[in-house]
C-alpha positions in Angstrom: 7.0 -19.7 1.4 7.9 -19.5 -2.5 10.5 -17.9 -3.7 7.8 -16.2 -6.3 5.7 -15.1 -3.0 8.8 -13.7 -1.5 9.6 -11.7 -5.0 5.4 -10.7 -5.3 6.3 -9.6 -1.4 9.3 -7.6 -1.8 7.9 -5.9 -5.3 5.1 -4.6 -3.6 6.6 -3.1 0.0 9.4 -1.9 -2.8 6.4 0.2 -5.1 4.3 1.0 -2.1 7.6 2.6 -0.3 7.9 4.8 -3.3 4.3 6.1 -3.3 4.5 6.7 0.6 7.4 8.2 0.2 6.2 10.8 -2.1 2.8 11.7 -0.2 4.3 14.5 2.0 5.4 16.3 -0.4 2.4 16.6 -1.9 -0.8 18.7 -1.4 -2.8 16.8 1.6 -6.0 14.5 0.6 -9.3 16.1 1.5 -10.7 12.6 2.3 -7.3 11.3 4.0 -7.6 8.3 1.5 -4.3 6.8 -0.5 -5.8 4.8 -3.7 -3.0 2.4 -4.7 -4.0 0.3 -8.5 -2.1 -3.1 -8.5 -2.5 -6.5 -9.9 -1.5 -8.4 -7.0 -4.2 -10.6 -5.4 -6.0 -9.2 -2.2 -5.1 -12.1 0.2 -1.2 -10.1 0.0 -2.0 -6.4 -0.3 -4.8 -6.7 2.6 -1.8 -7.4 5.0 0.3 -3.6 3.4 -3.3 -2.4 3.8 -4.2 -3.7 7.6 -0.5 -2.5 8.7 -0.5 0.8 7.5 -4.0 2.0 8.7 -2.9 0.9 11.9 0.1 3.0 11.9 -1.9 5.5 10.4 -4.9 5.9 12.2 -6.6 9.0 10.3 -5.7 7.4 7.0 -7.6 5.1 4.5 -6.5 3.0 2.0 -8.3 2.1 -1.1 -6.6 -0.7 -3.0 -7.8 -1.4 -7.1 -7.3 -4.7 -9.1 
């Protein structure tokens, strides 16, 4: 693996750590759906994606280039 991949990797567990982090304190989705806007190619954030709805069953993720 690249060191850039590895940096692209880190970056984005890094930002999406911060937006998790601050969804409980906040008012609770009426769809259960967390919209995340990046411009990092599918083929890595469909792996955060896959993971997290499966530790988070009642919860969607919507992920915009």
């Amino acid at each position: 693996m690249s060191t850039r991949r590895i940096v692209l990797q880190a970056v984005l567990a890094f930002s999406a750590s911060i937006v998790l982090a601050g969804l409980p304190v906040q008012a609770p989705a009426a769809d259960n759906k967390v919209v995340i806007v990046t411009s990092f190619p599918k083929d890595l954030t469909g792996k955060f994606k896959t993971e997290f709805e499966k530790h988070h069953p009642g919860i969607t993720v919507e992920i915009l280039n």
